[in-house]
N, C-alpha and C positions, 0 to 999 in steps of 0.2 A: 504494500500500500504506500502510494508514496506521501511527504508529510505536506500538512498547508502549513504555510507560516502565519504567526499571526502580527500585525501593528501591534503599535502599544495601544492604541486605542479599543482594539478589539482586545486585547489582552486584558485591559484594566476593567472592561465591559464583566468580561466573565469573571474575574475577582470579587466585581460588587455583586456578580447573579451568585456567583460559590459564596460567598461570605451574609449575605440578606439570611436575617432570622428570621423573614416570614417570605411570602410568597413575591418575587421577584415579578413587577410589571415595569413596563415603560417610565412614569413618571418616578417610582420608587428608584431606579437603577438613575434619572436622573440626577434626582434629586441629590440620593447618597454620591453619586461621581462626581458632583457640584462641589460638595460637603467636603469630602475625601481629598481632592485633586488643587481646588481653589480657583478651579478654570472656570467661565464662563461658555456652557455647553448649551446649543441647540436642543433640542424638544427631537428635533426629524434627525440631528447626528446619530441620535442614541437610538432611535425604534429603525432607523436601515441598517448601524449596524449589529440587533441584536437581531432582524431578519437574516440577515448575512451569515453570521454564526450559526441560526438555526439550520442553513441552508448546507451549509461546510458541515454538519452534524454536530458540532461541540453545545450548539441547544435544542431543548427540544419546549413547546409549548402547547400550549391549552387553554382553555378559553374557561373564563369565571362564569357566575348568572347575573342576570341585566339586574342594576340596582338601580333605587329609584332618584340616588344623589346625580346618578349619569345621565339622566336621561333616559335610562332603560338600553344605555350600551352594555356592552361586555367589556370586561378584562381579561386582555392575551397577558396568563403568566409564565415566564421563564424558568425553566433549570438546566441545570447542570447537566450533560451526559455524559457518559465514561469516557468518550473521546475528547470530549471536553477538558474533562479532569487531566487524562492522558497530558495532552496540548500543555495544558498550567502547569504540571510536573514534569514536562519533559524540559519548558523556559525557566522554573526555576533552578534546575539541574544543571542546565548552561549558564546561567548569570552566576550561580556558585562557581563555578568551572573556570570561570573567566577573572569573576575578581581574587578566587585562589593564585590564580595567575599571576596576577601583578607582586612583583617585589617587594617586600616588605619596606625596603631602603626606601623605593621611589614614593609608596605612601606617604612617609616621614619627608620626603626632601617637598612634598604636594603640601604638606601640613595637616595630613588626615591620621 
C-alpha cells in the first residue's frame, strides 16, 4: 500500500478529531484548532479538509439527529480510523527520529 503524506494542516486536523473528549464535528474541531494553534482558521478550511481525510481513509463519519437549535440540520461527526491512527504514529515516529538527530552540541550552540 503505498503511504499518503499528510500537511500539517491535515495532520493537526486529526490530533484535534484523536484528542476531542466528545464527538468531533466541524465547528468543534474549529473551534479547538483556533484555541490550540492561535491561528485564525476558516469555517470551509476545516470541513474540506476533514472531507479530504475522510476520503484518504484516516476519517471516517456519521451523521447526528436534526436538533431543533439547527434548524432541524444534522451533524456530520468525525473519528479517528486505524489508518488514521496508523498516519499520526507513523509522523510522530519520524519527528522523534529527526530531532534524535540533531547534535546535542548544535542545540546548545541554537540556545535550546
Amino acid at each position: 500500500m503505498r503511504r499518503t503524506f499528510l500537511g500539517e494542516f491535515e495532520e493537526i486536523i486529526l490530533l484535534v478529531v484523536a484528542a476531542s473528549a466528545t464527538e468531533a464535528y466541524g465547528v468543534s474541531v474549529w473551534e479547538e484548532l483556533q484555541q490550540q494553534t492561535g491561528r485564525t482558521i476558516t469555517l470551509s478550511a476545516v470541513h474540506t479538509t476533514l472531507y479530504r481525510l475522510e476520503d484518504k481513509g484516516f476519517l471516517s463519519s456519521s451523521m447526528g439527529g436534526a436538533t431543533q437549535e439547527r434548524g432541524g440540520r444534522r451533524k456530520r461527526y468525525f473519528a479517528l480510523t486505524a489508518a488514521g491512527l496508523r498516519a499520526l504514529r507513523e509522523i510522530e515516529l519520524l519527528r522523534q527520529k529527526l530531532w534524535h538527530a540533531i547534535p546535542a552540541a548544535r542545540l546548545q550552540l541554537l540556545g535550546t
